[in-house]
DSSP file (Angstrom, degrees, kcal/mol; ACC not computed):
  #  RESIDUE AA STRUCTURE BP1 BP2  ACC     N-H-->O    O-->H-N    N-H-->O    O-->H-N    TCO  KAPPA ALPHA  PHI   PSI    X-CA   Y-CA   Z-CA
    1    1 A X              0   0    0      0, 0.0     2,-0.3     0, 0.0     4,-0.1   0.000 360.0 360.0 360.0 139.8  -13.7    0.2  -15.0
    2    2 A X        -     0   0    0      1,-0.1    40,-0.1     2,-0.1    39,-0.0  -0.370 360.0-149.1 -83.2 138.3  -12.7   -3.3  -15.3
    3    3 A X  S    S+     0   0    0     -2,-0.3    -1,-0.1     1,-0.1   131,-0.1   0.924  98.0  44.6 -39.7 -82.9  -13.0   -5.7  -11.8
    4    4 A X  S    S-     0   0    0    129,-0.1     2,-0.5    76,-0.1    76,-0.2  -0.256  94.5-152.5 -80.4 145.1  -10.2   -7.8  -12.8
    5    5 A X        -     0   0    0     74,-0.2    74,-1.5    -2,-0.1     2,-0.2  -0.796  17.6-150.6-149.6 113.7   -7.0   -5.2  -14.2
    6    6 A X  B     -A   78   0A   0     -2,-0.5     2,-0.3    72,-0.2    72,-0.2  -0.476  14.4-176.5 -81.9 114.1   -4.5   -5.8  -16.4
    7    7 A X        -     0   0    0     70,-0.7     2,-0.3    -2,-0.2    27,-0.0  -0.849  23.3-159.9-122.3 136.1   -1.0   -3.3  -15.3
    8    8 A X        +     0   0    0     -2,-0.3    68,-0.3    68,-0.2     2,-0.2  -0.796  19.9 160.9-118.3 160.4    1.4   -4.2  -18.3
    9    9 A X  E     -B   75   0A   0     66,-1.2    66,-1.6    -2,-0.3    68,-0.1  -0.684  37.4-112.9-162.7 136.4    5.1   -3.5  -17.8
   10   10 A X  E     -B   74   0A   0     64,-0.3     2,-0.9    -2,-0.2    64,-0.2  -0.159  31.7-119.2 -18.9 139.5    8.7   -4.2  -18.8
   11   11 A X        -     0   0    0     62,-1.2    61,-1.6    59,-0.2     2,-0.1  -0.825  35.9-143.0 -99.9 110.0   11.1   -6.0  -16.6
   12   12 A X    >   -     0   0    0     -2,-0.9     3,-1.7    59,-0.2     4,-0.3  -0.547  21.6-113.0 -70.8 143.8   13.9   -3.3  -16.1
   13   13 A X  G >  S+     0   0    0      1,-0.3     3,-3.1     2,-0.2    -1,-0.1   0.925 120.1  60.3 -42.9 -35.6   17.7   -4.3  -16.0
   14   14 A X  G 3  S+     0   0    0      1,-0.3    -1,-0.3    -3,-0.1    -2,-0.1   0.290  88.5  68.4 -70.5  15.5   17.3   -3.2  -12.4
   15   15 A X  G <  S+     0   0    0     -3,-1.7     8,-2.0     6,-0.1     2,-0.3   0.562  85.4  79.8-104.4 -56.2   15.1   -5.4  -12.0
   16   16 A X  B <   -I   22   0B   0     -3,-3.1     6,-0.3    -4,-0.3    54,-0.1  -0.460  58.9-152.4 -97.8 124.2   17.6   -8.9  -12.3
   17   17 A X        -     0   0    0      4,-1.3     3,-0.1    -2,-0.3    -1,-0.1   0.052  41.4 -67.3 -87.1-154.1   19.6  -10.1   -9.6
   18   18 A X  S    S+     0   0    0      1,-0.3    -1,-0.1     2,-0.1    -2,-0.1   0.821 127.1  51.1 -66.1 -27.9   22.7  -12.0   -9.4
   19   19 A X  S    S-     0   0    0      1,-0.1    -1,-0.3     2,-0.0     3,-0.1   0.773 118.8-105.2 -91.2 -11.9   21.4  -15.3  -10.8
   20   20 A X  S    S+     0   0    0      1,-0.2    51,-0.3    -3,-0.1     2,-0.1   0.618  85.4  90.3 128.5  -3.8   20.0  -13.5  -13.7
   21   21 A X  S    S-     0   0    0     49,-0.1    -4,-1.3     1,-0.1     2,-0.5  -0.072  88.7 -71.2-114.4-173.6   16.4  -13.3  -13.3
   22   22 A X  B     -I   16   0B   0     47,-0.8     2,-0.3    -6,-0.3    -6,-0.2  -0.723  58.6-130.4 -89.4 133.0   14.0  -10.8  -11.7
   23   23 A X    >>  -     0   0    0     -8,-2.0     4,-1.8    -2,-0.5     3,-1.7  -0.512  16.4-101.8 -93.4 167.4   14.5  -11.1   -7.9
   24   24 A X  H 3> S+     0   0    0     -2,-0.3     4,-0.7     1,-0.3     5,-0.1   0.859 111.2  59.3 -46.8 -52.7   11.9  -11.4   -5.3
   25   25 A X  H 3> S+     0   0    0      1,-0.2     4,-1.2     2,-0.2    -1,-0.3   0.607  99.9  56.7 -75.0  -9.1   11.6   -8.2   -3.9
   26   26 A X  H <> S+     0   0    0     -3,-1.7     4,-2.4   -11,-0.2     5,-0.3   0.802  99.5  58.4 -90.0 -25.7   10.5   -6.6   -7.3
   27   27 A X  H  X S+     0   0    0     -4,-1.8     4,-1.1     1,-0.2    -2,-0.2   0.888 106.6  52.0 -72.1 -16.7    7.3   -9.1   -7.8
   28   28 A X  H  X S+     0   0    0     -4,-0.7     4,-1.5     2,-0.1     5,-0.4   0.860 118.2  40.4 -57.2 -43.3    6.2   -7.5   -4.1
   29   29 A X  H >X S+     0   0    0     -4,-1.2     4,-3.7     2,-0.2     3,-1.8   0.966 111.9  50.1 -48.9 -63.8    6.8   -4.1   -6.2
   30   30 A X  H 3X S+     0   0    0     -4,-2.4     4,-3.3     1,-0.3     5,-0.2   0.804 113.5  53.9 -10.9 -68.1    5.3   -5.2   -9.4
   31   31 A X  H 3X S+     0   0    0     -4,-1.1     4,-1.2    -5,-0.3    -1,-0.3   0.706 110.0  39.2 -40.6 -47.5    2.5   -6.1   -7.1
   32   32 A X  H <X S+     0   0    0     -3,-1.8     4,-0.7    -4,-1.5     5,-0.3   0.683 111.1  58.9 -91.3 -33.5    1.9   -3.0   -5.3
   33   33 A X  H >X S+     0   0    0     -4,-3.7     4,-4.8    -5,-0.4     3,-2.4   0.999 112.6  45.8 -56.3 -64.3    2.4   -0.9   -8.4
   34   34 A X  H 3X S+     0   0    0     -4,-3.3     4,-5.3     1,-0.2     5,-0.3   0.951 109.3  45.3  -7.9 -92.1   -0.3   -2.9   -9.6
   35   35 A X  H 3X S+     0   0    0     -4,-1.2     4,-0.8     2,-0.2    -1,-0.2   0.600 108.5  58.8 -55.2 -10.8   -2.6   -2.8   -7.1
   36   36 A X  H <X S+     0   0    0     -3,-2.4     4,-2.5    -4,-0.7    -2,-0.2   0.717 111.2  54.8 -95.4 -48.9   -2.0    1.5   -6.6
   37   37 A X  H  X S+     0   0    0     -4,-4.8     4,-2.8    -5,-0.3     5,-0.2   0.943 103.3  42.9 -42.8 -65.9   -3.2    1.3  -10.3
   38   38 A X  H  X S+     0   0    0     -4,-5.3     4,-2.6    -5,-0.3     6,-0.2   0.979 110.0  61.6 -47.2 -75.2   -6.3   -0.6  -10.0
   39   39 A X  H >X>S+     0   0    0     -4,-0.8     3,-0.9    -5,-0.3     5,-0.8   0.868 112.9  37.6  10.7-108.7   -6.7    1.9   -7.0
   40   40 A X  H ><5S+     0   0    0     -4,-2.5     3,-2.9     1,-0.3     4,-0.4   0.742 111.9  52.8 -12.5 -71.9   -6.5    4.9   -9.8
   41   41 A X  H 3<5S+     0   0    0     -4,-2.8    -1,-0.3     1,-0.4    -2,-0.2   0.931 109.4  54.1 -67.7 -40.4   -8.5    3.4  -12.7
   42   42 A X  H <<5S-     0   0    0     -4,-2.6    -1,-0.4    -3,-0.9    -2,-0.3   0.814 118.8-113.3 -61.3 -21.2  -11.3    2.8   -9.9
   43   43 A X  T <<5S+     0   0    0     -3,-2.9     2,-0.7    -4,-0.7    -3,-0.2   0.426  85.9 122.0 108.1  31.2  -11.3    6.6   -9.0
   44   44 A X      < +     0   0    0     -5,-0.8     2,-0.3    -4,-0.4    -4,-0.3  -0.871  39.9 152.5-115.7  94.0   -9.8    5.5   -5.4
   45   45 A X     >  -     0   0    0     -2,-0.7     4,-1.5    -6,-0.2     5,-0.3  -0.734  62.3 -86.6-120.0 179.2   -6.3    7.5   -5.4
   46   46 A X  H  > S+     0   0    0     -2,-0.3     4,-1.7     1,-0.2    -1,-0.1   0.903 124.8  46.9 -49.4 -28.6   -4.2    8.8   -2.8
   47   47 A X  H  > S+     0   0    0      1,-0.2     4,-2.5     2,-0.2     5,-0.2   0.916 111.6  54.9 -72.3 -39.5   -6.1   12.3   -2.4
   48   48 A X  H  4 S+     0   0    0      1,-0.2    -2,-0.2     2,-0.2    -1,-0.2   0.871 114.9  33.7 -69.0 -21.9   -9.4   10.5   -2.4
   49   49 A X  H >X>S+     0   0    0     -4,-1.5     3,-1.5     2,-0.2     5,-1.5   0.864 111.5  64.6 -90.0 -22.3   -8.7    8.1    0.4
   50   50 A X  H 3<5S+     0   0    0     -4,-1.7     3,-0.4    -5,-0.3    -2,-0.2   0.904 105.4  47.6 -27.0 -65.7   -6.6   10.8    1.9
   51   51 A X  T 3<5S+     0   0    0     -4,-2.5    -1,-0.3     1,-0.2    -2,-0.2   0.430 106.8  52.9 -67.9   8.3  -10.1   12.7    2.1
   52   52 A X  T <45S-     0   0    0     -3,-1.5    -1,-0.2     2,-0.3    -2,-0.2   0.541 117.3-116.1-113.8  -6.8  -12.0   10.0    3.6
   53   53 A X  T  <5S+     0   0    0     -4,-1.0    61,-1.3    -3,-0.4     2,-0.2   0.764  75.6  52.9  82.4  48.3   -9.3    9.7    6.3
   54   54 A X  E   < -C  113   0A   0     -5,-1.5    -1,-0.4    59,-0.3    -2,-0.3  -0.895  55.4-152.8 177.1 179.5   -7.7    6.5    6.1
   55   55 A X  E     -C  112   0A   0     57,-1.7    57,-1.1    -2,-0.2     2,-0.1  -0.909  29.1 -97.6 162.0 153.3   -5.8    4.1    3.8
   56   56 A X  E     +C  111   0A   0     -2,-0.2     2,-0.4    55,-0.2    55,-0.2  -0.405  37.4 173.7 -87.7 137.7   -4.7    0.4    3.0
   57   57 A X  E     -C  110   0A   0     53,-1.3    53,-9.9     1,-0.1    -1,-0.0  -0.898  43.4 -93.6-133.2 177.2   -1.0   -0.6    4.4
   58   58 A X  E     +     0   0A   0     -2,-0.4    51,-0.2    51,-0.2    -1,-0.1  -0.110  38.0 173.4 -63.6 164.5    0.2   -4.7    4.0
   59   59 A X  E    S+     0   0A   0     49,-0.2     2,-0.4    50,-0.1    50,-0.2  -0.009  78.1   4.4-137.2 -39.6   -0.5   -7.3    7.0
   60   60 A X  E     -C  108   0A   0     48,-0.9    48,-2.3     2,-0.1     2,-0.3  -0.951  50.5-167.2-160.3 145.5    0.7   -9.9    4.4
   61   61 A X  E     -C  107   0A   0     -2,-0.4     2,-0.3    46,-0.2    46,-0.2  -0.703   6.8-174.7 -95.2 150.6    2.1  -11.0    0.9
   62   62 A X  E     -C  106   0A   0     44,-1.0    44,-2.6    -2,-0.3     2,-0.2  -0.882   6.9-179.3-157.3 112.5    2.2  -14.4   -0.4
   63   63 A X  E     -C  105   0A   0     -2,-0.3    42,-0.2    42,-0.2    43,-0.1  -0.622   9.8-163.0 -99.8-179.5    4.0  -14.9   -3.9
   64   64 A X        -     0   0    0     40,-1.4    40,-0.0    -2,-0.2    41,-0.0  -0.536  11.6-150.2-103.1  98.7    4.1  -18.3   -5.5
   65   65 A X        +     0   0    0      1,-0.2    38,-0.2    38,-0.1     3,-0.1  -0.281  33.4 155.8 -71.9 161.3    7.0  -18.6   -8.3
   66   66 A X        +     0   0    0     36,-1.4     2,-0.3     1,-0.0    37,-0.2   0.324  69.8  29.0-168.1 -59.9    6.1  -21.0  -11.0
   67   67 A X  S    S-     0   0    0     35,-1.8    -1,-0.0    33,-0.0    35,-0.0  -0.947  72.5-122.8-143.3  97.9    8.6  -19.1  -13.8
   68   68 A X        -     0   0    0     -2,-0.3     2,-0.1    -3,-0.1   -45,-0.1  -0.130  27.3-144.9 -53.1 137.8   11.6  -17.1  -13.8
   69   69 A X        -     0   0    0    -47,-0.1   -47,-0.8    33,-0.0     2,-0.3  -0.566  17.0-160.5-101.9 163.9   11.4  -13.2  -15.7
   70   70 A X    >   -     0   0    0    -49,-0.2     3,-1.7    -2,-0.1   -59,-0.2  -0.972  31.4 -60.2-152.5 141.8   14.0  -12.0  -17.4
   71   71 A X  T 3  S-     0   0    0    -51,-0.3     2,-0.4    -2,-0.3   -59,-0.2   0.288 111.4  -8.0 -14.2 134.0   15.5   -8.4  -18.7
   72   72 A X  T 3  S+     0   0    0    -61,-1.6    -1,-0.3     1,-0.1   -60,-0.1   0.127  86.8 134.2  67.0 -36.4   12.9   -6.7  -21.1
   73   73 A X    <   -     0   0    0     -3,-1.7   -62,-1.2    -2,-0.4     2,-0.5  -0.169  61.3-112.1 -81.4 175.5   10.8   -9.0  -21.5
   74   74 A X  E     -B   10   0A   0    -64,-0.2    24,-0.6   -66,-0.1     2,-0.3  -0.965  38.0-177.3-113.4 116.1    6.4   -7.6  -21.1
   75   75 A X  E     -BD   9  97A   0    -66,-1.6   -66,-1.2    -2,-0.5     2,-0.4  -0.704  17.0-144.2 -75.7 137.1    4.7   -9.1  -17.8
   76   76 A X        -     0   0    0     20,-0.7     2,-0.4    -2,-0.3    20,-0.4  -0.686   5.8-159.0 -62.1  55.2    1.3   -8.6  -16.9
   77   77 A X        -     0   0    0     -2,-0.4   -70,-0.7    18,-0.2     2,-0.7  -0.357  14.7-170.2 -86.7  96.7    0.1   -8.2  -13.2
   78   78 A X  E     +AE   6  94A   0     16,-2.3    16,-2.3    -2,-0.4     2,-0.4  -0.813   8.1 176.0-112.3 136.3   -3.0   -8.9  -13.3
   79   79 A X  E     + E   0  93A   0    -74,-1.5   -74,-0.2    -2,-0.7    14,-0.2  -0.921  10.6 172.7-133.7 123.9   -5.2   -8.0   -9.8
   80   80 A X        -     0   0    0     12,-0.9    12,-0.4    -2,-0.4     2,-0.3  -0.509  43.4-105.5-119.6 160.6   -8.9   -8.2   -8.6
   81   81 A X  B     -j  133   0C   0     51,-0.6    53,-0.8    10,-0.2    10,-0.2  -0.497  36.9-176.9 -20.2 118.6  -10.3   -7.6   -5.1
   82   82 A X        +     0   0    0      8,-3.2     2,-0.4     1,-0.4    52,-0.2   0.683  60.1   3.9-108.7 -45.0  -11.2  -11.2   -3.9
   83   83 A X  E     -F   90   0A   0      7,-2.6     7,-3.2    51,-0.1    -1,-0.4  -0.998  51.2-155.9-158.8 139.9  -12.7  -10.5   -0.4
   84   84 A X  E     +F   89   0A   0     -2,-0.4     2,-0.3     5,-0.2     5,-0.2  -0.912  17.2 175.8-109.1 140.7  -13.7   -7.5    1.9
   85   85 A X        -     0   0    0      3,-2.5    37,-0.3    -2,-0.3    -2,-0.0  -0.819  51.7 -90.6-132.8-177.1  -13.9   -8.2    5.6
   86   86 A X  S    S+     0   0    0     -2,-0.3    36,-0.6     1,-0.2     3,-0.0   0.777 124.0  25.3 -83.3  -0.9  -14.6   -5.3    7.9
   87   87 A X  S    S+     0   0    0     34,-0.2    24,-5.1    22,-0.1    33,-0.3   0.552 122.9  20.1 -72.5 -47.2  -11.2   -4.5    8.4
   88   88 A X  E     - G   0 110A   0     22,-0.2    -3,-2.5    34,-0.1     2,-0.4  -0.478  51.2-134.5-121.7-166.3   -9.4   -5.8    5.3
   89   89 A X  E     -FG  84 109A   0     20,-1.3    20,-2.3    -5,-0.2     2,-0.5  -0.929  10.2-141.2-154.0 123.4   -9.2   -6.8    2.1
   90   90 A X  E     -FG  83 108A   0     -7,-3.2    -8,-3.2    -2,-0.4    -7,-2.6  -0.760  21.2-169.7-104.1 141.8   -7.5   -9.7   -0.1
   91   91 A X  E     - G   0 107A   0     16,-3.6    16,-1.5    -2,-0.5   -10,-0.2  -0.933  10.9-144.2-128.2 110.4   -6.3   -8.6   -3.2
   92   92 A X  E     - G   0 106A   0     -2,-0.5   -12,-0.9   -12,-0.4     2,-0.3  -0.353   9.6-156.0 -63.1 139.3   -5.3  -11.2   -5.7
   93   93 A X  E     +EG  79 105A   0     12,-2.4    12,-1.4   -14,-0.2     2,-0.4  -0.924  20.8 174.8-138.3 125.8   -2.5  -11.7   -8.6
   94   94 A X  E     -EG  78 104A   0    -16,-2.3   -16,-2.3    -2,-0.3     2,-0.4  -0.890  22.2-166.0-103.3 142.4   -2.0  -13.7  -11.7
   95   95 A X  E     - G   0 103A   0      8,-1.8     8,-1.3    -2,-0.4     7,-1.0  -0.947  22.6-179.9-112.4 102.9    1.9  -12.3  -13.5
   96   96 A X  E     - G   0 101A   0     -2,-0.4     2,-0.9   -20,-0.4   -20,-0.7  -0.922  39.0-151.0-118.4 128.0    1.9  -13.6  -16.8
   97   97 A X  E >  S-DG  75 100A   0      3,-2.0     3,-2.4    -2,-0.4     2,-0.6  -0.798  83.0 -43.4 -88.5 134.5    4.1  -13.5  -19.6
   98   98 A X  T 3  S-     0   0    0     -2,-0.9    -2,-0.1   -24,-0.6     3,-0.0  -0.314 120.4 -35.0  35.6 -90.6    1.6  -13.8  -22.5
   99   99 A X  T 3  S+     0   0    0     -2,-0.6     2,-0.8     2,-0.1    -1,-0.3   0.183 118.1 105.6-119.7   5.3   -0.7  -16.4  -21.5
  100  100 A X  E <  S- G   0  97A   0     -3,-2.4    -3,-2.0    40,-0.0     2,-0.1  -0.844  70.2-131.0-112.2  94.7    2.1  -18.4  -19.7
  101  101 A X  E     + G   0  96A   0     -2,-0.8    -5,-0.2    -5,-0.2     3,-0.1  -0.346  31.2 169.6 -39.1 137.2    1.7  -18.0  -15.4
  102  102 A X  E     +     0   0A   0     -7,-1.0   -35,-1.8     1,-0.6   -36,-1.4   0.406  63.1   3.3-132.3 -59.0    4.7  -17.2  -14.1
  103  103 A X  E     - G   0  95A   0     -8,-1.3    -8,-1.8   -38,-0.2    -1,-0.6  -0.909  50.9-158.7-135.4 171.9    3.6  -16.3  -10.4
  104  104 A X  E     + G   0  94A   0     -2,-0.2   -40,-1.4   -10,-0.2     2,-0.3  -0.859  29.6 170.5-157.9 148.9    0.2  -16.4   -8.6
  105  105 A X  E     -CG  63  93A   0    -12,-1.4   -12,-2.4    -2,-0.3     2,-0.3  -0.937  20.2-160.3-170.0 134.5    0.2  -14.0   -5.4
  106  106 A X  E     -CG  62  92A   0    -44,-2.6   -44,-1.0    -2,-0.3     2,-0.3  -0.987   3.8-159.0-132.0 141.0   -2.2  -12.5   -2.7
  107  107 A X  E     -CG  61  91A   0    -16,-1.5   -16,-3.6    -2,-0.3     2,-1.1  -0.922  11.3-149.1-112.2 133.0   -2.0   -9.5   -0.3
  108  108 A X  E     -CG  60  90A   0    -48,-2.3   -48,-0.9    -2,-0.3     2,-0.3  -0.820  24.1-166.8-113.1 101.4   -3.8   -9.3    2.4
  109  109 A X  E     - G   0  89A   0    -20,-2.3   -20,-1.3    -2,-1.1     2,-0.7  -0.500   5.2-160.1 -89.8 139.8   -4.7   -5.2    3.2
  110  110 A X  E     -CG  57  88A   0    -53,-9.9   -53,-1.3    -2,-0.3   -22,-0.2  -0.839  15.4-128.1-156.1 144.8   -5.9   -3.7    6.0
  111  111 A X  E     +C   56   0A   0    -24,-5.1     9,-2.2    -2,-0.7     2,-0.2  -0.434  27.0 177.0 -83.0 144.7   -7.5   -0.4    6.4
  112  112 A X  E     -CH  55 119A   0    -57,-1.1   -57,-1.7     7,-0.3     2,-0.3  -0.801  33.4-117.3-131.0 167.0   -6.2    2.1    9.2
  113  113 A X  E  >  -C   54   0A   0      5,-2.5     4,-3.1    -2,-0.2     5,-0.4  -0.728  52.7 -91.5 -91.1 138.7   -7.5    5.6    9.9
  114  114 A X  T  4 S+     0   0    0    -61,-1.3     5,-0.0    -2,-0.3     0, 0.0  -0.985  97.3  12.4-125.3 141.8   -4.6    8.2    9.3
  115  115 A X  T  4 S+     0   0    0     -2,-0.4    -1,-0.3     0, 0.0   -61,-0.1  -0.875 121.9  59.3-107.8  22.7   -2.6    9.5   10.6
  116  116 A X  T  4 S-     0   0    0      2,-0.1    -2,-0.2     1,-0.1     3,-0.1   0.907  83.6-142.7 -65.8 -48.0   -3.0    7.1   13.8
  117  117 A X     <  +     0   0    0     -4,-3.1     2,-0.2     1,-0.3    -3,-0.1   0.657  56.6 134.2  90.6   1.9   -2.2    3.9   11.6
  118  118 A X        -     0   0    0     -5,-0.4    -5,-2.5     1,-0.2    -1,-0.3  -0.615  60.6-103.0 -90.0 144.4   -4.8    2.1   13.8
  119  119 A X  B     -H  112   0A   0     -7,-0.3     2,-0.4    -2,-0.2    -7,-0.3  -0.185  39.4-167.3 -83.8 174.8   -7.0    0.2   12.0
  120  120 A X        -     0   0    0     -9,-2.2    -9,-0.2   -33,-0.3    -1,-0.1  -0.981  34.5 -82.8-168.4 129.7  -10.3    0.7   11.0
  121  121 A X        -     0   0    0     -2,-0.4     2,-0.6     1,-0.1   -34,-0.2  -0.324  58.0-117.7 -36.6 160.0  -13.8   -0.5    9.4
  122  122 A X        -     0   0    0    -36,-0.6    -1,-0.1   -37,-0.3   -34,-0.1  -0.982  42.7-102.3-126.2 121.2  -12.9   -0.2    6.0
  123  123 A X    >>> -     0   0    0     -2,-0.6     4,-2.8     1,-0.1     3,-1.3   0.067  20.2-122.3 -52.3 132.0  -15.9    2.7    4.8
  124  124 A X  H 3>5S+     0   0    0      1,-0.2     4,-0.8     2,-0.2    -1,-0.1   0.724 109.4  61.3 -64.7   5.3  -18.8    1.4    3.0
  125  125 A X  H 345S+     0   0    0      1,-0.2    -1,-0.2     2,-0.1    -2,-0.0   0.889 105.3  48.3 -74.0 -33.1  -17.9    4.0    0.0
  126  126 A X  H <45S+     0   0    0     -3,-1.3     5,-0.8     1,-0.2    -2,-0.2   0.845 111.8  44.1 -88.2 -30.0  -14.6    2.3   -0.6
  127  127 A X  H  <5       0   0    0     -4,-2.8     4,-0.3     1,-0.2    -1,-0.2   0.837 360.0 360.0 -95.1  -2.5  -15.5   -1.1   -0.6
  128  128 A X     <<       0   0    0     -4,-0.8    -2,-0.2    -5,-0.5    -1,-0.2   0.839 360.0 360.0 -86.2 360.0  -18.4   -0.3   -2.8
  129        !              0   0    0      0, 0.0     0, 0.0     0, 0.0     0, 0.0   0.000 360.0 360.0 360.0 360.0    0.0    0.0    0.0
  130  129 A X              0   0    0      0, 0.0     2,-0.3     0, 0.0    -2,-0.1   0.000 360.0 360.0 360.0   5.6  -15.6    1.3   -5.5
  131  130 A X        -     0   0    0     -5,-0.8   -50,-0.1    -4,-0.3     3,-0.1  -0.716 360.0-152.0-145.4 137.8  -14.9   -2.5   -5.9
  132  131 A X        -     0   0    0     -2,-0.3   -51,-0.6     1,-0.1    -4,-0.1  -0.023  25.3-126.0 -64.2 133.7  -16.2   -5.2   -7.3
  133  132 A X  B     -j   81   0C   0    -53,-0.1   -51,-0.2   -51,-0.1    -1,-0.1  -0.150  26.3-178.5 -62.8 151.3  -15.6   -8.6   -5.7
  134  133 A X        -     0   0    0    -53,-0.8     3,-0.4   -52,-0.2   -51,-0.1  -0.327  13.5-165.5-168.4  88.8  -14.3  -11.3   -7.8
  135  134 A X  S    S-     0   0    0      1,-0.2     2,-0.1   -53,-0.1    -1,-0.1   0.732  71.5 -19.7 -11.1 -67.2  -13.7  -14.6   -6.6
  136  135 A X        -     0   0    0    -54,-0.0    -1,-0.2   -44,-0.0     3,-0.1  -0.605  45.5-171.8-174.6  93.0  -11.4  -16.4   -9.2
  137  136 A X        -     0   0    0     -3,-0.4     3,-0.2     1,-0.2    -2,-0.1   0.063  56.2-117.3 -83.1  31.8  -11.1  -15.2  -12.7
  138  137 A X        -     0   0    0      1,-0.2     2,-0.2     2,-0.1    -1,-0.2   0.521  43.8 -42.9  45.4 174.3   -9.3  -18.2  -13.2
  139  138 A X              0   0    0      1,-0.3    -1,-0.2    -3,-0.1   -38,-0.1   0.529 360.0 360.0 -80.6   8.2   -5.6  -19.1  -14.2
  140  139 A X              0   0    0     -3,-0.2    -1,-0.3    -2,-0.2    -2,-0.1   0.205 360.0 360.0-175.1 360.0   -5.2  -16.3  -17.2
């Protein structure tokens, strides 16, 4: 399974806000969809952290937009593991329309025990199901 992981998608009309464009709150979707993916393709899915008794919720997003999306058109969100700390995790994003950046974005995750919702060492199985990857550079 690849470190860095390429989620392709479509921009759906439902997507585009008033000005015409993709709106803000669907690159946090985009993002998470993403990032649930990578999850999967590593063998880390909702049953499996389920059984290990815990799971990752947000402490913070950071988009930057560069490039407006538009209806149709095929984005990329692509997202690596940057850093494990013993609580959390930053998880990185390049959105690219072909080779052409569009946004650059980090989430900052952090593992709680469920179903308290209290946070929690993040278990050495799970961060060994991913590989660190600094900066796989801008595309």
């Amino acid at each position: 399974m690849p470190a860095v992981y390429d989620h392709t998608m479509t921009v759906a009309a439902s997507a585009i806000d008033r000005q015409g464009h993709a709106g803000n709150v669907e690159y946090v979707r985009w993002m998470q969809d993403a990032a649930v993916a990578h999850s999967d393709a590593r063998g880390w899915t909702a049953e499996r952290y389920a059984q290990v008794g815990g799971g990752w919720v947000v402490r913070t997003h950071h988009v930057e937009y560069l490039k407006p999306v538009f209806e149709n058109e095929e984005i990329i969100v692509r997202t690596w593991v940057a850093r494990f700390e013993k609580i959390r995790s930053l998880r990185r994003y390049h959105l690219l329309r072909g080779d052409e950046l569009i946004a650059r974005a980090e989430t900052l995750w952090v593992w709680v025990a469920m179903p308290s919702g209290r946070p929690r060492p993040v278990p050495a199985e799970v961060a060994a199901g991913f590989e660190i990857v600094p900066d796989p550079g801008e595309s």
